[in-house]
N, C-alpha and C positions, 0 to 999 in steps of 0.2 A: 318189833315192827315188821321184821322180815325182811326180804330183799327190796333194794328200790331196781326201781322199772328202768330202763331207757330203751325210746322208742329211736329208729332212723327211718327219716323220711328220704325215696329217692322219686326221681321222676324223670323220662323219657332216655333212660338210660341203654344201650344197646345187647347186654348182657356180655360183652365180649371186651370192654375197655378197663381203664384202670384201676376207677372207683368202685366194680366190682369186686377187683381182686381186693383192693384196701380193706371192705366191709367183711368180706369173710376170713382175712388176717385177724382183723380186729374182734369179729365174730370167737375166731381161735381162740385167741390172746385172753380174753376174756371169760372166756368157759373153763380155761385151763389155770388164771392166774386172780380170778378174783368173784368167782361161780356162789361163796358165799358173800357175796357184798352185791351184787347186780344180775339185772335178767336183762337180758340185751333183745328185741324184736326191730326188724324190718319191714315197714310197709313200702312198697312198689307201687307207685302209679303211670300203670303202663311200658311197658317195654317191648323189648324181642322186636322181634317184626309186625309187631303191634302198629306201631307209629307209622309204617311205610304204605301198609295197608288203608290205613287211613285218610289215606292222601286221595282217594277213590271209591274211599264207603261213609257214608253216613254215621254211623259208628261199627268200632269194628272190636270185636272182643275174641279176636284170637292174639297171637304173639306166643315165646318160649322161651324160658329165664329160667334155662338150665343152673344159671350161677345161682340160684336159690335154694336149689336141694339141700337138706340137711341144715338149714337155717329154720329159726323163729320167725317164721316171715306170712304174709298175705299181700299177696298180690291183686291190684286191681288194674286187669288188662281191658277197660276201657278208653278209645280215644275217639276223637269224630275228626271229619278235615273241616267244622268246624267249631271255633279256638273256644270261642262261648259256652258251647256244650262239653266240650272236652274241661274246662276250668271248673262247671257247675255237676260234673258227676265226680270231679277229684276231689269236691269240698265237701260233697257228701259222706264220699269213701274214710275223708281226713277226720271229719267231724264224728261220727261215728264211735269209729278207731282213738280219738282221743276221750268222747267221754265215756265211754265203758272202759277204760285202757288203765286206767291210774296208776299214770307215769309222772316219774318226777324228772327227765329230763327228753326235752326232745332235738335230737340232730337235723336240721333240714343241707338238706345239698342245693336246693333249688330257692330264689328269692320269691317266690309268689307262695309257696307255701311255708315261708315265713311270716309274710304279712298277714295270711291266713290263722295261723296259730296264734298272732298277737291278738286276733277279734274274738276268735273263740274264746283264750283265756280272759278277755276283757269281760264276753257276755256271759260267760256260764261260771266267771268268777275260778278259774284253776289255780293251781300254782308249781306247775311246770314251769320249768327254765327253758328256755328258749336257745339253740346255737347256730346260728347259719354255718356250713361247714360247706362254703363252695371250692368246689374242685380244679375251677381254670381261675387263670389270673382276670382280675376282673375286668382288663382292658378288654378282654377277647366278644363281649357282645352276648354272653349267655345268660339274658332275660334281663331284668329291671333291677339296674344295682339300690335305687334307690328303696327297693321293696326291704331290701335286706338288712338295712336301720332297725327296722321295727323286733329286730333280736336284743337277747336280754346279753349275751355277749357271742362274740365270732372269733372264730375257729382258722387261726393261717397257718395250710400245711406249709407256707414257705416263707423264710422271711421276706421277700418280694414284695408280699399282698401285703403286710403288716402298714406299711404305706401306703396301699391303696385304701385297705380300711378307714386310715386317720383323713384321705381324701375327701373322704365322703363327709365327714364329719364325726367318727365315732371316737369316742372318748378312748384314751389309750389303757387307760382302766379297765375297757370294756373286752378287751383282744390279747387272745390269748392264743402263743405259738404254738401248731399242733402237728406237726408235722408227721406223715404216716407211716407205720412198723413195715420192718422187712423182719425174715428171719434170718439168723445166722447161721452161716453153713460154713464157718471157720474152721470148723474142726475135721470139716469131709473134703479139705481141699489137699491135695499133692501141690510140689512144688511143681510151677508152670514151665515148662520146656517148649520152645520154637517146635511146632512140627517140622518147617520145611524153610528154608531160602529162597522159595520159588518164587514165591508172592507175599502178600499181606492179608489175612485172612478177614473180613468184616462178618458180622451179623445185623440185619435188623429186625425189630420186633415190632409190630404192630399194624394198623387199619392202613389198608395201599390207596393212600390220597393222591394223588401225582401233585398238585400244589396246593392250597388250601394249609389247613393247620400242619399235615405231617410233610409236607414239599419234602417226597420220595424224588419228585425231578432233580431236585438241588443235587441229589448223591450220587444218581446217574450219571448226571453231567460232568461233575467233578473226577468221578472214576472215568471217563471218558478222555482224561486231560490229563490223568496221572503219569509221571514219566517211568515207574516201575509199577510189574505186575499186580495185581489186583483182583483177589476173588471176594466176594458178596455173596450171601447167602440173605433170602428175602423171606421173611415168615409171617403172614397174616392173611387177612382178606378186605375187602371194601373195593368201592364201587367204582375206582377206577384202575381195575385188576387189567383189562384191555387196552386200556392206553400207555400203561407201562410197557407190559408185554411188547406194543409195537415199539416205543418206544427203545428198547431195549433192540430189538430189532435195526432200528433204525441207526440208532447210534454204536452197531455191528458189535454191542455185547455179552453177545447169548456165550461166549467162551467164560466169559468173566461173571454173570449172575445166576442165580438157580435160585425161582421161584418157589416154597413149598406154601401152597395156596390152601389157608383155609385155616381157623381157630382151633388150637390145641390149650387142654387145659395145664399142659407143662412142656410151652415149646421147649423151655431148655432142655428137654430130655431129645432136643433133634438138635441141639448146636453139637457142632463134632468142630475141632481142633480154629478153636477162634482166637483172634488175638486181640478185637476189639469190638464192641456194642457201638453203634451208632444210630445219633437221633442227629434228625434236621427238621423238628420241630418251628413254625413261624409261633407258638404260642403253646402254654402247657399249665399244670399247676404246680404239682410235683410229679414231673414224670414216673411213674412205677417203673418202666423196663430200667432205667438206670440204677434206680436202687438193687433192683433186683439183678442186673449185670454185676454189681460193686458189692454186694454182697456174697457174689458166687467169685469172688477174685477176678474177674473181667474187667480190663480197663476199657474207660468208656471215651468217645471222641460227640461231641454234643455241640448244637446251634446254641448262643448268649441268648436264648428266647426267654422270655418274661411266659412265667415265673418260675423256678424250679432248680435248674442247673447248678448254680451257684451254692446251691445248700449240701451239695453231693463233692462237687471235683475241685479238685485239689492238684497242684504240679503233678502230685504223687500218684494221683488215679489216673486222668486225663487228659482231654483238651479240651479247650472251648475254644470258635471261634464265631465271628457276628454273622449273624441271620439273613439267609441268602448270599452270602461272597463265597463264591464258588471256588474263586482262586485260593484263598484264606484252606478251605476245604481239603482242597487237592494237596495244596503245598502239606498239610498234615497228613495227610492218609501215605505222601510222598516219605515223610520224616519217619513216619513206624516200619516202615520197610525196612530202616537199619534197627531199631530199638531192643531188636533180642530179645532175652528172655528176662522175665521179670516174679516176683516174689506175690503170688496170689494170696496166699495168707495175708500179707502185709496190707493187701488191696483191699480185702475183706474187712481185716480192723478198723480201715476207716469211715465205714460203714455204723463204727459203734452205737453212737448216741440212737440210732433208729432202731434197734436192737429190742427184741419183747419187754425185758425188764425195765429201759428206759422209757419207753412208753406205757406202760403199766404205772411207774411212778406219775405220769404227765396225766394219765387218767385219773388218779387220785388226787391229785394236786385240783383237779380241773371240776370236778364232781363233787370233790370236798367229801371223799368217802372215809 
């Protein structure tokens, strides 16, 4: 019979965040560990700077989703500012793409084109599997939870959401833990030595929110309250790059931060002598940079945000503390100043279960390959 198909459906995604990087791990993983059993394709509805344009054109059919290179993918960069038109040329794109596609399983990340793919298989009779695989916890407001029912089962990168799914009402039958691959880099790790007693070295990684989902302010602040030295190291971009900046400014810690402005497609090839990743996420699904810190042996310090944290840290990796307490914050960033040196291999292992091979099992198990 050949290979069976799987399609992934994304939509309004920015080419530069997590779920990105997930798909083309997954994309990897895939090619390399199960290439006779699946053909893995990505349809795009709309990205890049697609969606911001839109916001002032009629429809707008430019955007750039460099993270697509070297994927099985098709992109459809049309959006309009307006939602009617934009919905009614994604159904087309959708519609299309699944009935010449003859796939036997489809991933949606987005709840509308879920509900989508359950009418099409209703009228034109398919018999594709269905998965809603959304990527934030579903408290967060990203589209119509109830669209996302209409899946034949869902997909929780965290145990978080496993609960939020039975919220809704889906059968626990129907849900199945998915949580997203990191790779292992255990074996290219030296053992971790303190560069310096000066200070406490931080990194973070990601979209510069000042508050909003990544509340960049909360870490500011907190480092502004620290009673021992404190450098930061800032790596991303977004749309409130400015008001950090003064910010930083303001709260006199241009000695203490250094901004390197702008999407790399392996910032960690610019982290230099860190001693910890820090997220101050209000909301997430499965944070990638964490994984991806705890898999490179980085101990990580993280906000108890819904959903994600909990699946990763352990005494042994990091810290968590609750979402927005600045104090809570500080007084940690306070505590690694003495912490020394610690066993990055060791950090890495616990990392395992997300590891290619365990996920390659969770694929098959999930696929029934």
């Amino acid at each position: 019979m050949g290979n069976k198909r799987l399609l992934i459906v994304t939509s309004y995604i920015s080419g530069n965040g997590g779920i990105e990087r997930v798909i083309q791990k997954m994309d990897s993983i895939l090619k390399d560990k199960l290439s006779d059993k699946l053909v893995c394709e990505i349809l795009s509805l709309s990205g890049g700077d697609c969606v911001e344009k839109a916001r002032k054109c009629w429809i707008s059919g430019t955007g750039n989703e460099k993270w697509l290179n070297g994927l099985n993918s098709t992109r459809v960069p049309l959006v309009s500012k307006f939602k009617i038109v934009t919905l009614f040329m994604h159904s087309v794109a959708l519609l299309f793409k699944i009935l010449f596609g003859g796939y036997s399983y489809v991933l949606c990340t987005g709840p509308f084109q879920v509900y989508l793919l359950k009418r099409i298989k209703e009228i034109f009779r398919k018999k594709y599997i269905i998965y809603a695989w959304p990527h934030f916890s579903l408290d967060a407001g990203h589209g119509k939870n109830e669209l996302i029912k209409h899946a034949d089962y869902f997909l929780a990168i965290s145990k978080d959401i496993i609960p939020q799914f039975s919220d809704l009402g889906v059968n626990e039958n129907r849900i199945i833990y998915f949580p997203n691959p990191f790779y292992d880099f255990s074996n290219e790790i030296e053992n971790y030595k303190k560069t310096t007693n000066d200070s406490v070295n931080l990194v973070y990684i990601g979209r510069l929110l000042f508050e909003g989902q990544k509340r960049v302010k909360d870490l500011l602040e907190a480092i502004s309250k620290t009673i021992n030295p404190v450098k930061l190291t800032i790596i991303g971009d977004g749309q409130d790059y400015n008001k950090i900046v003064d910010y930083i400014k303001g709260k006199k810690l241009e000695n203490n931060v250094k901004i390197m402005k702008g999407w790399h497609d392996n910032p960690w090839e610019k982290v230099e002598n860190v001693d910890f990743l820090i997220l101050t996420s209000a909301y997430e699904g499965l944070p990638t940079v964490l994984g991806e810190a705890l898999s490179r042996g980085i101990k990580v310090i993280t906000s108890d945000c819904k959903t994600g944290p909990r699946d990763f840290v352990t005494p042994e990796n990091g810290y968590i503390y609750p979402v927005s307490d600045i104090s809570a914050l500080s007084k940690i960033i306070d505590s690694c100043y003495q912490s020394g040196d610690y066993d990055r291999y060791s950090i890495s292992k616990t990392m395992s279960e997300f590891y290619p091979d365990s996920y390659v099992h969770r694929i098959c198990e999930m696929l029934k390959l």
